[in-house]
LUMLUM-786866 format. One record per residue (C-alpha): z, y negated, x negated; residue in three letters. Coordinates in steps of 0.5 Angstrom, whole numbers. Layout:
> c3, c2, c1, rest
> Z, Y, X, ALA
...
//
This chain:
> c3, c2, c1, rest
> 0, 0, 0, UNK
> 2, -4, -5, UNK
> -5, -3, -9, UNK
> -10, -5, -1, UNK
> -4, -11, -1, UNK
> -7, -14, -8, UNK
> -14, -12, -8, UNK
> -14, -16, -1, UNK
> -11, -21, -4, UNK
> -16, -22, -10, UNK
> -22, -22, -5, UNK
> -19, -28, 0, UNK
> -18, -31, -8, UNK
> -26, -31, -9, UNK
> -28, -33, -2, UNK
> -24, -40, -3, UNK
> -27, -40, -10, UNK
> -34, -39, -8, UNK
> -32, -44, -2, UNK
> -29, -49, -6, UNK
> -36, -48, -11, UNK
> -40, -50, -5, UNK
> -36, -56, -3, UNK
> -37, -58, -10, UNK
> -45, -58, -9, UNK
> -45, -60, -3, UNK
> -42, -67, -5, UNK
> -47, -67, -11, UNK
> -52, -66, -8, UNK
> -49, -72, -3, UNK
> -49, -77, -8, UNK
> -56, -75, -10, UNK
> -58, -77, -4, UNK
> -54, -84, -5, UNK
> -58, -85, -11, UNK
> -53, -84, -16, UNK
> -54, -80, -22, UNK
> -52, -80, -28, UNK
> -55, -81, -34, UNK
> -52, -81, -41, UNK
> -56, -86, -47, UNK
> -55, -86, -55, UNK
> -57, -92, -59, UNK
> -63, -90, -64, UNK
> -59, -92, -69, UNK
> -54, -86, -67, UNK
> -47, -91, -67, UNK
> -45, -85, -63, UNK
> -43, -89, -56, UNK
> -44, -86, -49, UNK
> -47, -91, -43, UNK
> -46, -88, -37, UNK
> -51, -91, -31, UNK
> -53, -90, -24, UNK
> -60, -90, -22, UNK
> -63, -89, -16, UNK
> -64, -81, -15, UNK
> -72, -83, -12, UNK
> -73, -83, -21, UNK
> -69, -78, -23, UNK
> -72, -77, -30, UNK
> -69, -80, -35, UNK
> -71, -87, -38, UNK
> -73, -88, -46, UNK
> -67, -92, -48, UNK
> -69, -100, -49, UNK
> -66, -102, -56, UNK
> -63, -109, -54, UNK
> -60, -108, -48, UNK
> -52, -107, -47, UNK
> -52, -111, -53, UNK
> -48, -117, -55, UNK
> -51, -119, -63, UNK
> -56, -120, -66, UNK
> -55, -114, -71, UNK
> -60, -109, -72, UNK
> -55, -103, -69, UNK
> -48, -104, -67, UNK
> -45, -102, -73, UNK
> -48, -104, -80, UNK
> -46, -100, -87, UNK
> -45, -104, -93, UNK
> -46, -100, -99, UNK
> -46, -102, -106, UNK
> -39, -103, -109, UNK
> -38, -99, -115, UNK
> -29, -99, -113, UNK
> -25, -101, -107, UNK
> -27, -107, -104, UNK
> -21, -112, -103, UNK
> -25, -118, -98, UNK
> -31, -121, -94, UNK
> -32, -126, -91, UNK
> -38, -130, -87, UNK
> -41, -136, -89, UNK
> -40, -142, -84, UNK
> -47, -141, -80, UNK
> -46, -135, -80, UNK
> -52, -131, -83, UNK
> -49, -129, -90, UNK
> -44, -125, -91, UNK
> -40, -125, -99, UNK
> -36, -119, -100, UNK
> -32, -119, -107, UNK
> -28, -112, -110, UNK
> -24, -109, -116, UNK
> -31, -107, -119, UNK
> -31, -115, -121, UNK
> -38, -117, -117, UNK
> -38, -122, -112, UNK
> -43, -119, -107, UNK
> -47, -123, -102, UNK
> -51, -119, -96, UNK
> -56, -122, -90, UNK
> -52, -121, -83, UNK
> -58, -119, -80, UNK
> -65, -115, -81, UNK
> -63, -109, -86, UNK
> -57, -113, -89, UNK
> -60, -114, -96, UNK
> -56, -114, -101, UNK
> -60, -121, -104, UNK
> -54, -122, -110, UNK
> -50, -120, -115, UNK
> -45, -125, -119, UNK
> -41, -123, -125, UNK
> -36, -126, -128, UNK
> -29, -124, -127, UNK
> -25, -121, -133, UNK
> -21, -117, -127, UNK
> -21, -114, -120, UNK
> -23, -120, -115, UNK
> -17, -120, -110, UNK
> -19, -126, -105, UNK
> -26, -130, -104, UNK
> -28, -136, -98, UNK
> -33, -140, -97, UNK
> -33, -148, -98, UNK
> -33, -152, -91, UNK
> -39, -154, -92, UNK
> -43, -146, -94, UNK
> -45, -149, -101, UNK
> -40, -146, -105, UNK
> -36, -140, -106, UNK
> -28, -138, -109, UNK
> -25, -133, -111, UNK
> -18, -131, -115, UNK
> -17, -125, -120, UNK
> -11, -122, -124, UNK
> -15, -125, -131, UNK
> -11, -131, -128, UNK
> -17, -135, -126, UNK
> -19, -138, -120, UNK
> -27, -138, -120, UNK
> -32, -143, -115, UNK
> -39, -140, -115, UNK
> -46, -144, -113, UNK
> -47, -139, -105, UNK
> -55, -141, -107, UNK
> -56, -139, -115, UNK
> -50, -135, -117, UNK
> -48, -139, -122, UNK
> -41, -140, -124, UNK
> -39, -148, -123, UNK
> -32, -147, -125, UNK
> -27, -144, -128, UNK
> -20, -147, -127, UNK
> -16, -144, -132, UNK
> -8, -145, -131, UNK
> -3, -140, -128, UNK
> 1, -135, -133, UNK
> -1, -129, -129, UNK
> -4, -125, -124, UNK
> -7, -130, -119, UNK
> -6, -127, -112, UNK
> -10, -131, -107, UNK
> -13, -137, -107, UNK
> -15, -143, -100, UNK
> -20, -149, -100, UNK
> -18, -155, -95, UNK
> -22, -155, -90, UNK
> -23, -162, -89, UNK
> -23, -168, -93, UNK
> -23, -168, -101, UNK
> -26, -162, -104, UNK
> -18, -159, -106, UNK
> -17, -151, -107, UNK
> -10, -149, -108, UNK
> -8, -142, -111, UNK
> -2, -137, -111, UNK
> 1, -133, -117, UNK
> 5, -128, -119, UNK
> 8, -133, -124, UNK
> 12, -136, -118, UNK
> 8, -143, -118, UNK
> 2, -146, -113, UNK
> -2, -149, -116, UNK
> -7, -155, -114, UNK
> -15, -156, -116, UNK
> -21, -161, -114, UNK
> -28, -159, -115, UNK
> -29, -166, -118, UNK
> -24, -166, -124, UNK
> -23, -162, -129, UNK
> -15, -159, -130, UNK
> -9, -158, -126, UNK
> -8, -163, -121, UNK
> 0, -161, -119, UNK
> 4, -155, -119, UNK
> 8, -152, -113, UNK
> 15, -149, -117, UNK
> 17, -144, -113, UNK
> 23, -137, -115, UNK
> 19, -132, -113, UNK
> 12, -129, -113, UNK
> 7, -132, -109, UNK
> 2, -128, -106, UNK
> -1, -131, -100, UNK
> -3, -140, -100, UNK
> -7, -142, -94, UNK
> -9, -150, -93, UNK
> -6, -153, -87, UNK
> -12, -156, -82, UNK
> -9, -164, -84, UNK
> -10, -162, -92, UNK
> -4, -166, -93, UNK
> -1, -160, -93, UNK
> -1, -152, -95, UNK
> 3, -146, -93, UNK
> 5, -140, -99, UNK
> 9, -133, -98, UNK
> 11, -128, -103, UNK
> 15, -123, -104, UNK
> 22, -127, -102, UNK
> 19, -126, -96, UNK
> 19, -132, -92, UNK
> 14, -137, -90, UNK
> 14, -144, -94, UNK
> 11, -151, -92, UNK
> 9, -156, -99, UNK
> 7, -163, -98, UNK
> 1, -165, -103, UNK
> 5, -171, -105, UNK
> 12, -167, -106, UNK
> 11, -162, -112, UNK
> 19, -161, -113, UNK
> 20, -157, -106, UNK
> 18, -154, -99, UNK
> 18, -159, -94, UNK
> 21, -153, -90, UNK
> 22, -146, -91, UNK
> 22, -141, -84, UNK
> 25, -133, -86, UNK
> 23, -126, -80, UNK
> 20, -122, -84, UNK
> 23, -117, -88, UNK
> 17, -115, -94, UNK
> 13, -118, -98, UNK
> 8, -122, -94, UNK
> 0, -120, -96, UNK
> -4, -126, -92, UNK
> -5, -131, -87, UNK
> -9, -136, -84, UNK
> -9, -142, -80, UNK
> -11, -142, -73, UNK
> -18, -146, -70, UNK
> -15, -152, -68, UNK
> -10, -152, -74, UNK
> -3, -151, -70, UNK
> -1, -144, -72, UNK
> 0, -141, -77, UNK
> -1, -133, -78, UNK
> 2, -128, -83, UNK
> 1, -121, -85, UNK
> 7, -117, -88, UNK
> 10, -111, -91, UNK
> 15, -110, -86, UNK
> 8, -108, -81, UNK
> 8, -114, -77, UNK
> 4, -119, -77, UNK
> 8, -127, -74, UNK
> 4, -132, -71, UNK
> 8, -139, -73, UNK
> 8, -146, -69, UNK
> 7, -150, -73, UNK
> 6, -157, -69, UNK
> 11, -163, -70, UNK
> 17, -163, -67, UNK
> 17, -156, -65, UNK
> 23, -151, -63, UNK
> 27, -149, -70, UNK
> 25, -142, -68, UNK
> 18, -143, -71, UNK
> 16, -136, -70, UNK
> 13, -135, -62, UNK
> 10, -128, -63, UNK
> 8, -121, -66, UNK
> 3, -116, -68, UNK
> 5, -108, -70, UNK
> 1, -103, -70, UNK
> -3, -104, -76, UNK
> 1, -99, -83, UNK
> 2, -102, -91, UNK
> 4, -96, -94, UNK
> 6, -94, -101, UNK
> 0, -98, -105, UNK
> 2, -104, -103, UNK
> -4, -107, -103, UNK
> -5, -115, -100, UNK
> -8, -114, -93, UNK
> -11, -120, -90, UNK
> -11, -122, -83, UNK
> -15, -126, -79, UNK
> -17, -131, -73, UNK
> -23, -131, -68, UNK
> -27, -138, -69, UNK
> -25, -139, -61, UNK
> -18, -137, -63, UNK
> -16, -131, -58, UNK
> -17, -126, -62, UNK
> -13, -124, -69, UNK
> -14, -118, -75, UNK
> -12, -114, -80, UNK
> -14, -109, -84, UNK
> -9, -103, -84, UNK
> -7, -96, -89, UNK
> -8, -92, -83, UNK
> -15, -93, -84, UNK
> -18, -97, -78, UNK
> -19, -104, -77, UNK
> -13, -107, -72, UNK
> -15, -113, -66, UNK
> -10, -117, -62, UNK
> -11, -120, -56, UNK
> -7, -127, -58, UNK
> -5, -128, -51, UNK
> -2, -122, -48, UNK
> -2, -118, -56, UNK
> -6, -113, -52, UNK
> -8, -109, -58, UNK
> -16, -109, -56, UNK
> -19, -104, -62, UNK
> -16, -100, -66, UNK
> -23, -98, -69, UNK
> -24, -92, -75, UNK
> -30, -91, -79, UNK
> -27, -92, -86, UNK
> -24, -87, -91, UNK
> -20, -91, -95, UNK
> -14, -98, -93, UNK
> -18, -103, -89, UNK
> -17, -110, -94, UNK
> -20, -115, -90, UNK
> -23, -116, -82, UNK
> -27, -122, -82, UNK
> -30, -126, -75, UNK
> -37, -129, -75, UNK
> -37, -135, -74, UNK
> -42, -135, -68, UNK
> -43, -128, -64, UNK
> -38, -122, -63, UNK
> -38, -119, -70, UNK
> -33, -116, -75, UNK
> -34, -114, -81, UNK
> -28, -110, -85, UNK
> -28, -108, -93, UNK
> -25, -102, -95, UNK
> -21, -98, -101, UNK
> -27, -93, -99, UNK
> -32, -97, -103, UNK
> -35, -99, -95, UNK
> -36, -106, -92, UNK
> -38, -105, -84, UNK
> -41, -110, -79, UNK
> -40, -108, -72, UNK
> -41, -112, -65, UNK
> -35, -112, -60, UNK
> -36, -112, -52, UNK
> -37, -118, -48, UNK
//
């Protein structure tokens, strides 16, 4: 009895299924009938996103992909590889009009590639003695800096490649360096022999030198030009008056570690940092400001046992932030609600740097794998 019990059961098992198999068909063919149908698209240039798109069921065959479409740059494929480095690559950036982008690494090149097209690796400058840790563009595109432990900060013609100065005057590794962004042509330049230092492109020598106790691992101009910020390894956020060398006109403490980077927001009222300690703060820096500077955080991104200097960085429009992570992949924020909106992989080694374009939703990212990536973010 138990054996008929079982096997009773086992057919009334099957006739539910062979049921629920046609009411399945039944609501596909319904929705054929509608006129949706499913069809997945690829890029030709094989970026491995799958597009989903109703069309109508009267075409049912599938359409050739359109290249173009469900696009939001001017790159020739959503995600652009960069190869040419011969060791780790430690920073990018994208010229003002955005059609250049310049990336320095520890193979001591400065490198400079065509944003669109096949991304033409158009010039190479050589010069530094050591690693390039940092590089930026002029307000103005015609020139280049970059700083590196031989001790010196280096400006770089952007159309011929020749060296135009060469500004000797640290005693050590030189960390990071900063153009202003306005008014006369200063860059200020941070070092591990615990001193910033202030140069104009029109003069030869040091201007003025900041003293500070500890190592100085990040500098960033202020929007004014009147001032500068510095970080290091005391782990707190500094601000220094150019007309005051002998100390920070203010000194704001929250991060627990080394601070690796910062950058100055768009419209110059904010101040973000990266650290060690695996946040990143975002620092109002307006007049007459509450005491407590700092307004928000970022985690998720990694520092790991290298200890390299990770960069971060703001969207032109000022509602995105960057940085680069051990972990691997490229971190970008939502500035207003710090919703993590993308946590892309791709590299093999440490993101360094994650830069925006100055004009279209595109990043590009330098990695310890030798690799630079141009991609395109959603609209």
């Amino acid at each position: 009895q138990t054996t008929i019990i079982i096997t009773q059961l086992a057919k009334e098992r099957r006739r539910n299924m062979a049921g629920k198999r046609k009411a399945v068909a039944a609501a596909e063919v319904g929705e054929a009938e509608r006129g949706l149908v499913a069809q997945k698209q690829k890029t030709d240039a094989g970026a491995g996103a799958a597009i989903i798109a109703a069309t109508p069921a009267a075409s049912t065959a599938l359409k050739p992909f359109q290249p173009g479409s469900q696009r939001t740059s001017s790159l020739d494929a959503p995600i652009m590889l960069l190869e040419g480095h011969e060791d780790g690559v430690n920073g990018v950036k994208f010229s003002p009009d955005g059609s250049v982008v310049a990336s320095a690494g520890a193979d001591k090149v400065l490198h400079m590639w065509n944003v669109r097209g096949d991304c033409e690796n158009y010039m190479m400058m050589r010069g530094h003695k050591n690693s390039i840790l940092e590089v930026h563009w002029t307000p103005d595109g015609d020139n280049l800096l970059t700083c590196s432990p031989d001790r010196t900060v280096r400006c770089w013609d952007a159309t011929t490649g020749a060296q135009v100065k060469k500004m000797q005057g640290h005693s050590a590794f030189v960390n990071s360096c900063s153009p202003a962004t306005r008014g006369a042509p200063l860059v200020v330049s941070g070092s591990d022999d615990g001193t910033a230092k202030l140069w104009d492109l029109r003069r030869r020598g040091c201007v003025s030198t900041f003293p500070d106790k500890f190592q100085i691992t990040a500098v960033a101009f202020a929007a004014d030009g009147d001032k500068f910020y510095s970080g290091g390894i005391d782990n707190e956020l500094k601000v220094w008056d150019l007309r005051k060398d002998s100390e920070p006109l203010m000194v704001f403490a929250g991060h627990t570690d080394t601070i690796t980077g910062m950058s100055v927001s768009p419209d110059g009222t904010h101040v973000l940092t990266n650290a060690m300690d695996c946040t990143m703060r975002m620092w109002d820096m307006r007049p007459y400001a509450p005491p407590d500077r700092c307004v928000k955080y970022f985690t998720g991104h990694q520092h790991n046992f290298e200890k390299t200097l990770l960069k971060c960085a703001w969207s032109p429009d000022g509602t995105k932030v960057s940085a680069g992570s051990s972990c691997h992949n490229v971190f970008v924020w939502d500035v207003t609600t710090r919703r993590l909106l993308y946590k892309l992989p791709g590299h093999l080694g440490t993101v360094n740097e994650v830069a925006f374009h100055p004009k279209e939703p595109i990043i590009a990212s330098a990695g310890a794998d030798r690799r630079i990536f141009l991609g395109e973010l959603a609209n």
